[in-house]
C-alpha positions as CSV (number, residue, x, y, z in Angstrom):
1,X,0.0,0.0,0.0
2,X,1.6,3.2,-1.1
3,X,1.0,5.2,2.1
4,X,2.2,8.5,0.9
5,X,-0.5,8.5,-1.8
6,X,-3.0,7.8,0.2
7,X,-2.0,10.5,2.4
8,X,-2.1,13.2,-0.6
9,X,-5.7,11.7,-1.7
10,X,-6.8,12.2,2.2
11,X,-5.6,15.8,1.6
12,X,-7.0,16.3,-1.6
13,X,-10.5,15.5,0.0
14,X,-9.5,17.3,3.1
15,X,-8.9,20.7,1.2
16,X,-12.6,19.9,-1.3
17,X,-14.1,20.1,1.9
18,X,-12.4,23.0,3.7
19,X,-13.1,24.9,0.6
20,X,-17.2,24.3,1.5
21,X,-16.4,25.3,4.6
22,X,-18.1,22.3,6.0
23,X,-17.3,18.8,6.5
24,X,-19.0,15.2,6.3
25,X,-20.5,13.6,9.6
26,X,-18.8,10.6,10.4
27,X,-20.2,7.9,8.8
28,X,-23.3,9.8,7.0
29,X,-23.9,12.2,4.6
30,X,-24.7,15.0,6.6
31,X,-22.4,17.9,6.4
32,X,-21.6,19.5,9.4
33,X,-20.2,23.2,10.0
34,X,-17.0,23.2,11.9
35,X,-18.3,24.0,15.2
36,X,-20.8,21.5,15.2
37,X,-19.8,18.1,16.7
38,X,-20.7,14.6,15.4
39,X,-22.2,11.7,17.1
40,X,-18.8,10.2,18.2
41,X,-17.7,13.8,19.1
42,X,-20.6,14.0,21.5
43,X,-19.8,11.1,23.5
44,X,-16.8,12.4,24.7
45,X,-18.0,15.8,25.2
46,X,-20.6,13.9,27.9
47,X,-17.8,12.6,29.8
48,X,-15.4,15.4,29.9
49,X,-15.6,16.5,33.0
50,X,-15.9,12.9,34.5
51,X,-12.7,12.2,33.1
52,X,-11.2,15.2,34.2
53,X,-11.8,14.3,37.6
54,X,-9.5,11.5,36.7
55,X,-7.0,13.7,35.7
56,X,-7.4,13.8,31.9
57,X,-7.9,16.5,30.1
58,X,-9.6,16.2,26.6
59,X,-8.7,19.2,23.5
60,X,-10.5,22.3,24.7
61,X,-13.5,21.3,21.2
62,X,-14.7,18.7,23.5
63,X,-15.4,20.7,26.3
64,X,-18.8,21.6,27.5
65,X,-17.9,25.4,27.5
66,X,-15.9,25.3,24.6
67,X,-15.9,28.5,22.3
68,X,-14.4,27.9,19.0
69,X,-10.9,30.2,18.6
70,X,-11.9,31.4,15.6
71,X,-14.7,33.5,16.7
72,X,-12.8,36.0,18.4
73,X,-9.7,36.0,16.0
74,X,-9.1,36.7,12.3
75,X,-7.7,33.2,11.9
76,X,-9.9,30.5,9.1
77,X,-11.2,28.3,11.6
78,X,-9.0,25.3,9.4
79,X,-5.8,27.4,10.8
80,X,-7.5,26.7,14.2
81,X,-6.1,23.7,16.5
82,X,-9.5,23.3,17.8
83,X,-11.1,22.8,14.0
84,X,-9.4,18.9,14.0
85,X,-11.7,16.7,14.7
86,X,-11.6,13.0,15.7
87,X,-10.4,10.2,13.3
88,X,-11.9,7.2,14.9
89,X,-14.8,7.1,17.3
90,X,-13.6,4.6,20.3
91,X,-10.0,6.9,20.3
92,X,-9.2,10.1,21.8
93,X,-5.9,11.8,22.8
94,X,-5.8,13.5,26.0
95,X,-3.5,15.4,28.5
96,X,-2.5,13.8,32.1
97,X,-3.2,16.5,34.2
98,X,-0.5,15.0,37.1
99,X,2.3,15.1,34.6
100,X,1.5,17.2,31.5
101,X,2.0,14.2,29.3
102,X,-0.2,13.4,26.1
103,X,-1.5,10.3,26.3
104,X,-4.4,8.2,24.4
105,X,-7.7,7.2,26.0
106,X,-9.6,4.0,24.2
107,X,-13.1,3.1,25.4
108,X,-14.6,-0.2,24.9
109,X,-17.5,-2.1,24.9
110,X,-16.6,-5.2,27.3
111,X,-19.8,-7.0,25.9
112,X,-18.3,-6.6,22.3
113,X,-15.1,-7.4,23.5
114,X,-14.3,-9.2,26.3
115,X,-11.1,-10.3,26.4
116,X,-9.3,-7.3,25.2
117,X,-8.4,-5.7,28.7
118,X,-7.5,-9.4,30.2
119,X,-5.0,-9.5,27.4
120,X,-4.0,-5.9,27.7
121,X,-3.2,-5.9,31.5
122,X,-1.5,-9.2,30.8
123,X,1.1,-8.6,28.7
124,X,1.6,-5.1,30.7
125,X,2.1,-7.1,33.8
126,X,5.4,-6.0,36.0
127,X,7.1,-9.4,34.7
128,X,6.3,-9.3,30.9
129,X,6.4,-4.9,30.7
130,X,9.8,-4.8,31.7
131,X,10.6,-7.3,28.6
132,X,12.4,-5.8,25.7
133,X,10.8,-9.2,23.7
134,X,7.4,-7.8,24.4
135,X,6.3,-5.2,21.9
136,X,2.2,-5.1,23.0
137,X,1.3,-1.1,23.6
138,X,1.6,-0.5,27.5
139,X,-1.8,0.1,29.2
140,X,-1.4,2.6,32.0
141,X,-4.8,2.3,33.5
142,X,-8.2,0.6,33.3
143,X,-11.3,1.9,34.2
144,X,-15.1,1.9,34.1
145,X,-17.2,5.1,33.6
146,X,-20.2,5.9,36.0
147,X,-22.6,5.8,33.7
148,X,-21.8,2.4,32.1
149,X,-20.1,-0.4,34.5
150,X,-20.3,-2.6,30.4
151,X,-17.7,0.4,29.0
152,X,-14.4,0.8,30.0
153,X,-11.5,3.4,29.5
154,X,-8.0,2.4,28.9
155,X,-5.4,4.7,29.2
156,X,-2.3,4.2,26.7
157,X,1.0,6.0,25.5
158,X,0.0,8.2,22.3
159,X,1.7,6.4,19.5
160,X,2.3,6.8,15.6
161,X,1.3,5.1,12.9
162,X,4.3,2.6,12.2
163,X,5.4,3.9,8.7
164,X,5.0,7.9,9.3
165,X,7.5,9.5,9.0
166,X,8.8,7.5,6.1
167,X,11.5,4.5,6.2
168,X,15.2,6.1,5.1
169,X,17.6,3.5,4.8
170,X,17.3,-0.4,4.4
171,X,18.7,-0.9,7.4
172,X,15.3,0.8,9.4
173,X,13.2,-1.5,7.1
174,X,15.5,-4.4,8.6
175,X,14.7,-3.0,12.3
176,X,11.3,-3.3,11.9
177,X,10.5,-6.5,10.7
178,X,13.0,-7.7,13.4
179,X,11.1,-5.9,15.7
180,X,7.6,-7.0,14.3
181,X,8.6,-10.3,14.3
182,X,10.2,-10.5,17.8
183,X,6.5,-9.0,19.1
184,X,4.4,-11.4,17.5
185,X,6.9,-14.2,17.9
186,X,6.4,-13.2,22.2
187,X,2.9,-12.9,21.9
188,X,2.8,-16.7,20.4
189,X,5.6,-17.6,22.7
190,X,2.4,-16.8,25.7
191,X,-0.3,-18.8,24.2
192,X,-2.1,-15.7,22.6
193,X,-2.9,-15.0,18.9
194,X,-3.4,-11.3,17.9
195,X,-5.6,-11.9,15.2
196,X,-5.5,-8.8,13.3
197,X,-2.0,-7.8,13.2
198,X,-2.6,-5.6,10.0
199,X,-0.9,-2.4,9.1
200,X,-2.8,-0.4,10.9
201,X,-2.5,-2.4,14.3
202,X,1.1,-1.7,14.5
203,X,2.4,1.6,15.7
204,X,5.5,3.0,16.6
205,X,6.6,4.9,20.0
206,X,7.3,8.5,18.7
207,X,8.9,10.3,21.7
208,X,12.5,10.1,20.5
209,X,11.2,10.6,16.8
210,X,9.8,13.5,17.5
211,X,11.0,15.3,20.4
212,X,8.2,18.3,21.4
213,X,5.4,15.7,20.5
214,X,2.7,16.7,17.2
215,X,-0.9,17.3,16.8
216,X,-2.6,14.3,17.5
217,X,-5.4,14.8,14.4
218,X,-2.8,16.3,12.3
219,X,0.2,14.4,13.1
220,X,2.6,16.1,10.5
221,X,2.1,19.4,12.5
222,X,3.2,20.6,15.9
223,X,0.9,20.2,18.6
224,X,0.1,23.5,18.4
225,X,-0.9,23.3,15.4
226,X,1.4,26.3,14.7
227,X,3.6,24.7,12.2
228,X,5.1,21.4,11.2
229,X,6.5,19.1,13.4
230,X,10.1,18.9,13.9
231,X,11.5,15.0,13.7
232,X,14.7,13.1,13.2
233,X,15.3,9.9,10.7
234,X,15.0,6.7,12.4
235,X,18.7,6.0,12.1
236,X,19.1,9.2,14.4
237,X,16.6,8.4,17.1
238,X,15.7,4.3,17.2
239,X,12.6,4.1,18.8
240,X,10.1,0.6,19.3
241,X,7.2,-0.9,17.4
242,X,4.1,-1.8,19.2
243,X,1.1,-4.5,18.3
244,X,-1.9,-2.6,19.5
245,X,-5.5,-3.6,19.4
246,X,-6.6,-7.0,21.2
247,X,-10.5,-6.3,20.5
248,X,-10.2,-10.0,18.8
249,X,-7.1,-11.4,20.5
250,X,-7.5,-14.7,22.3
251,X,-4.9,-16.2,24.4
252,X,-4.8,-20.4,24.9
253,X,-4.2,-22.8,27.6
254,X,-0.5,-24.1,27.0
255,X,-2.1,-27.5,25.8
256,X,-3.9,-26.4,23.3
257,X,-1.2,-26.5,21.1
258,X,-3.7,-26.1,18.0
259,X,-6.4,-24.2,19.0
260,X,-9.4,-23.6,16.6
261,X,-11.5,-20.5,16.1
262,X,-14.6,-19.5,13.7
263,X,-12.8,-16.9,11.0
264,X,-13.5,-13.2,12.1
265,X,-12.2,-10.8,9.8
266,X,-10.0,-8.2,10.6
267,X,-8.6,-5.3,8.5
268,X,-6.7,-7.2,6.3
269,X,-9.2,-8.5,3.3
270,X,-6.9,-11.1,1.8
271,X,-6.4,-14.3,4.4
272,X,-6.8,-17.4,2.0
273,X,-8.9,-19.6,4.7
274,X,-11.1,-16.9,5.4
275,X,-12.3,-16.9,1.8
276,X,-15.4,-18.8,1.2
277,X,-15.3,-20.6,4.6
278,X,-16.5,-20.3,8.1
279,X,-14.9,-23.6,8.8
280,X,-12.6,-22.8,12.0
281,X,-9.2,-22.7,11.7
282,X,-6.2,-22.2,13.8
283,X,-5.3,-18.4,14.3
284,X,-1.5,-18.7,15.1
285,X,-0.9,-19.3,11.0
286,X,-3.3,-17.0,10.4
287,X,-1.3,-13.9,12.2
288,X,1.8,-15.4,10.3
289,X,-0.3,-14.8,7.4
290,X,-0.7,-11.1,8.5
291,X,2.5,-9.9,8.8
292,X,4.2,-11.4,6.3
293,X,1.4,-9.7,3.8
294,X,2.3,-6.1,5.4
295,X,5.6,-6.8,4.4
296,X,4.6,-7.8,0.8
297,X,2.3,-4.6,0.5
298,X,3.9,-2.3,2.4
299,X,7.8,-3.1,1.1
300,X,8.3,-6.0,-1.7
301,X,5.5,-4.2,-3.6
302,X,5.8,-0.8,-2.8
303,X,9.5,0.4,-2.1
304,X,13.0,-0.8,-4.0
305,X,15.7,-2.7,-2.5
306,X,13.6,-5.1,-0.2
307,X,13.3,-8.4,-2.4
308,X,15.7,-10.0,0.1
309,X,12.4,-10.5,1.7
310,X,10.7,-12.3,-0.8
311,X,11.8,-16.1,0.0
312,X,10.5,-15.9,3.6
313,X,7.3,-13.7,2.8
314,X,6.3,-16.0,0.1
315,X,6.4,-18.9,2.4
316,X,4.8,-16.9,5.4
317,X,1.4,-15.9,3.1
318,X,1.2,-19.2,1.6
319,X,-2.5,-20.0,0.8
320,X,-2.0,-23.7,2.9
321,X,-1.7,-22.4,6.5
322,X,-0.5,-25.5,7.1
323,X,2.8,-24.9,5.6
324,X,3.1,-21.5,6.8
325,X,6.0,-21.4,9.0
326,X,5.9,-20.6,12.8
327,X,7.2,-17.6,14.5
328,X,10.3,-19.5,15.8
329,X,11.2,-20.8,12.0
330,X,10.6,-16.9,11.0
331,X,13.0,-15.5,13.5
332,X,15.6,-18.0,12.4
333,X,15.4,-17.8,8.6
334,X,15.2,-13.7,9.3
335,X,18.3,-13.7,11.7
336,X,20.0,-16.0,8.9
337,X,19.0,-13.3,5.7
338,X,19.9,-10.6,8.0
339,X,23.5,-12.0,8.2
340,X,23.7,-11.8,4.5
341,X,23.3,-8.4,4.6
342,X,26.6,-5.8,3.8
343,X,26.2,-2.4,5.5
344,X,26.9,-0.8,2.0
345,X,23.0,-2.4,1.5
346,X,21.4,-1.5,4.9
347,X,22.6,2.0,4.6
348,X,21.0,2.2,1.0
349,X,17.9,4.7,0.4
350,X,14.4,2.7,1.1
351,X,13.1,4.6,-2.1
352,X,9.5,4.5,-3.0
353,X,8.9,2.3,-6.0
354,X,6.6,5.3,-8.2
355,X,9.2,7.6,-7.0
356,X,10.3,9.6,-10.1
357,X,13.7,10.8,-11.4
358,X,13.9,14.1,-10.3
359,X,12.8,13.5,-6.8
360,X,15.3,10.5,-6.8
361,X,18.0,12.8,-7.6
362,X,16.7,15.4,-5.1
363,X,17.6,13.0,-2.3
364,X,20.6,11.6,-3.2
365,X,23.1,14.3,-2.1
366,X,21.2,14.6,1.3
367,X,20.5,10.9,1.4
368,X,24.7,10.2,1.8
369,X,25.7,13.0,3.1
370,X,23.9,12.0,6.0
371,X,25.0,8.3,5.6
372,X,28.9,9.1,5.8
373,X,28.3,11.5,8.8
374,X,26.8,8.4,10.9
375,X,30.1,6.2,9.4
376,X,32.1,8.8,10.2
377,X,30.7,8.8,13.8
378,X,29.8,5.1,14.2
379,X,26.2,5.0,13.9
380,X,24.9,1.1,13.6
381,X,23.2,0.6,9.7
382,X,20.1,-0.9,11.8
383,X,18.9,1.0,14.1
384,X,19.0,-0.6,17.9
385,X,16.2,1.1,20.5
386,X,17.4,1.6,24.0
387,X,16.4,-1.6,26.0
């Protein structure tokens, strides 16, 4: 999936709409002016003050008093921090009152999903947390709301979406499968399948990345919304990958060394014994399946110099899941083609594979001038996060 592009598309439609000056509702046809909140908008307006009692503090649009800023200033209100509504309903970001830090609050439906903060808490445990082999995104706190005992807010570190800002070298691309594969390999390695370890259930810890933070809704600005956000390459600042979202998650007795579930689709469309079968199946292959097709989409088919991958991907999304191989064979083969690797390759430009001539040649100057500062100074070709 060429992420980029769909960025520019999203911005495309963005700008249509700001040029109505109106937007869509979520999830309707109703177009809303920009001081008017939506359904899922409203929600957490309700429970503002509730959860600031708890110490968190939502964006000033989803208070009860809220005024928008551009009322009283000369500013468009799209120029206005307080314009940027929320992307998906269940998610918010808020502001720890105790400690100033940003932070995201998830609510969930324990009927809908009821093993999702059993799973959660689990693998944030004292004993498993303090694992660098566990990559599942810390929970800070649990709890229910007054009004509902059935929903349930848990508190998390804000995180970024795993491929944003872009990949620089091979050798980050090399980083992160090591690192997606060491996460889903420990999640296995405790008897639980993720289920829906898509692309967009795997997110990255931004805080070394970018150092003063960014706007939660509009993550390539500053959290002011002021201006763009200031970030380093992932060479610069290693950082860690998370698996978030256990909403279909299950974890298994340690005898039930082939457990069986009904098929429940997750984001990714394309899992062979999903298609045209309810017949259950065991989930473990399946999340093999997963990853290796993020790889395939994300890399093989969308950027240059990661065929290396091929052999091992090819085998991981193999319509048989039966001949899939497990997350201990991945880890070996993947230590084994990372040995084969020269650092001449892994410091090579991850280039985008529609990328055109000109902005190829744009980046080549900076590209090595960059590379033979970190020679010069030592800096590993894959990136290694601080344990």
């Amino acid at each position: 999936m060429d992420r980029t592009r769909k960025k520019t598309e999203q911005q495309a439609e963005a700008d249509r709409r700001i040029a109505q000056k109106e937007v869509l509702a979520f999830g309707t046809n109703t177009r809303l002016a920009p001081e008017e909140l939506d359904d899922r908008e409203v929600w957490w307006r309700t429970h503002y003050e509730e959860l600031k009692t708890r110490e968190y503090l939502l964006r000033p649009r989803y208070s009860p008093d809220w005024v928008p800023s551009w009322r009283a200033s000369k500013k468009d209100w799209v120029a206005c921090e307080d314009s940027k509504r929320l992307e998906f309903a269940p998610i918010i970001d808020a502001t720890r009152i105790s400690d100033g830090k940003v932070v995201t609050l998830k609510r969930i439906n324990q009927t809908d999903h009821p093993h999702e903060i059993a799973i959660a808490q689990y693998f944030s445990s004292d004993d498993l947390a303090a694992q660098p082999e566990n990559h599942c995104v810390p929970v800070y706190e649990v709890f229910a709301l007054n009004d509902d005992d059935n929903m349930v807010i848990i508190v998390m570190p804000l995180l970024r979406a795993y491929c944003d800002p872009g990949f620089d070298t091979i050798g980050e691309g090399v980083e992160f499968f090591r690192q997606l594969f060491e996460g889903l390999h420990y999640m296995h390695k405790h008897n639980v399948a993720h289920r829906d370890c898509m692309s967009e259930n795997i997110m990255l810890d931004p805080s070394e990345l970018y150092p003063d933070s960014f706007h939660p809704m509009e993550t390539h600005f500053d959290k002011n919304y002021l201006g763009y956000a200031r970030h380093f390459t992932r060479t610069q600042r290693p950082h860690k990958y998370y698996l978030i979202d256990f909403g279909i998650s299950r974890r298994y007795d340690p005898s039930d060394t082939a457990p069986r579930e009904v098929p429940i689709w997750g984001g990714d469309r394309e899992v062979p014994e999903f298609q045209n079968s309810n017949e259950p199946c065991n989930p473990f292959p399946t999340d093999v399946f997963y990853i290796g097709n993020v790889i395939r989409q994300d890399f093989i088919q969308s950027k240059r110099g990661f065929k290396f991958m091929q052999p091992l991907v090819a085998d991981m999304i193999q319509a048989d899941p039966t001949k899939r191989p497990t997350m201990d064979e991945v880890v070996a083969r993947f230590d084994s083609i990372c040995r084969g690797l020269s650092a001449w390759k892994l410091r090579s430009r991850a280039m985008d594979e529609d990328e055109g001539v000109f902005e190829r040649f744009s980046h080549i100057i900076s590209h090595w001038t960059r590379r033979i500062r970190f020679v010069a100074r030592g800096v590993p070709a894959i990136p290694a996060p601080r344990s």
